[in-house]
C-alpha positions in Angstrom: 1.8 -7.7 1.2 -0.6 -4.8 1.6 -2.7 -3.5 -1.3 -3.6 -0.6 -2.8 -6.8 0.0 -4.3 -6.9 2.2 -7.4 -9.2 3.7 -10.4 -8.1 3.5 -13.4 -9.4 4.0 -17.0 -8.2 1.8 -19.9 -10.0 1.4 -23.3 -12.4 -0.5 -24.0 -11.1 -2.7 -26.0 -7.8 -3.7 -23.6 -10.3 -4.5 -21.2 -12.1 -6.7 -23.2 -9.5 -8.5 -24.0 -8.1 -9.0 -21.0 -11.6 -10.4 -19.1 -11.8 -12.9 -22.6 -8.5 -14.2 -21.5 -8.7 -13.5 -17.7 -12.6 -13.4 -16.7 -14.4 -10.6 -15.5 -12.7 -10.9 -12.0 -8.8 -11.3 -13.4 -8.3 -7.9 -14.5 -6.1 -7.3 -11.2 -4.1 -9.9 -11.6 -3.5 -9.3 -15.0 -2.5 -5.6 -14.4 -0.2 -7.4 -11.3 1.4 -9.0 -13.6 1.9 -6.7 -16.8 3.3 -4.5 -14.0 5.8 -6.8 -12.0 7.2 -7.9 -15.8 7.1 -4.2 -16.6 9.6 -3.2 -13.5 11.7 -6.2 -14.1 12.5 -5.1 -17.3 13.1 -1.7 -16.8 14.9 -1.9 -13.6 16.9 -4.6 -15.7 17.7 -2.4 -17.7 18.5 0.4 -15.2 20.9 -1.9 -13.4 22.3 -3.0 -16.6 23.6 0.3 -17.0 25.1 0.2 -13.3 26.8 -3.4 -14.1 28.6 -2.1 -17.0 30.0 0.9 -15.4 31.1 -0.9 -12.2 32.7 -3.6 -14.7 34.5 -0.8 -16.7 35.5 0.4 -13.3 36.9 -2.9 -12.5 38.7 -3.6 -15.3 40.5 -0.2 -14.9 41.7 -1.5 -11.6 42.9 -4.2 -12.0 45.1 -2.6 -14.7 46.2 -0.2 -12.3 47.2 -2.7 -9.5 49.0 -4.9 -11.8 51.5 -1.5 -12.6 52.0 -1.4 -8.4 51.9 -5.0 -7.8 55.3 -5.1 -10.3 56.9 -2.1 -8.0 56.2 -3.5 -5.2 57.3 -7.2 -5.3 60.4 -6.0 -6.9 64.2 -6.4 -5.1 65.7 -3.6 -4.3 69.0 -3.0 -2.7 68.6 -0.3 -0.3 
């Protein structure tokens, strides 16, 4: 996958903290990674929204074809 190269300013002390726990050379991979979690959990939650609706949607349906499934398997004298 193709990078990006960016500049960015964070403080001071998130930095720190991150090249204590990542070295002085992991800060990319740490902000790859805050940021991958970061879009899974918000397009989770975007989709989320989307799931429930569709399964609303769904259940609605199904209601609705049980009323015609009843008036159509019926016998009729015609």
């Amino acid at each position: 996958m193709p990078n990006t190269r960016l500049n960015i300013t964070l403080p001071t002390p998130i930095v720190d903290d991150i090249k204590s726990l990542y070295g002085p050379r992991g800060i990319s991979q740490f902000l790859e990674e805050a940021a991958r979690e970061k879009l899974a959990e918000l397009k989770k939650k975007a989709f989320k929204g989307l799931i429930e609706g569709y399964q609303a949607t769904a259940e609605e349906t199904v209601e609705v074809l049980k009323k015609f499934e009843s008036a159509v398997t019926e016998k009729r004298d015609v």
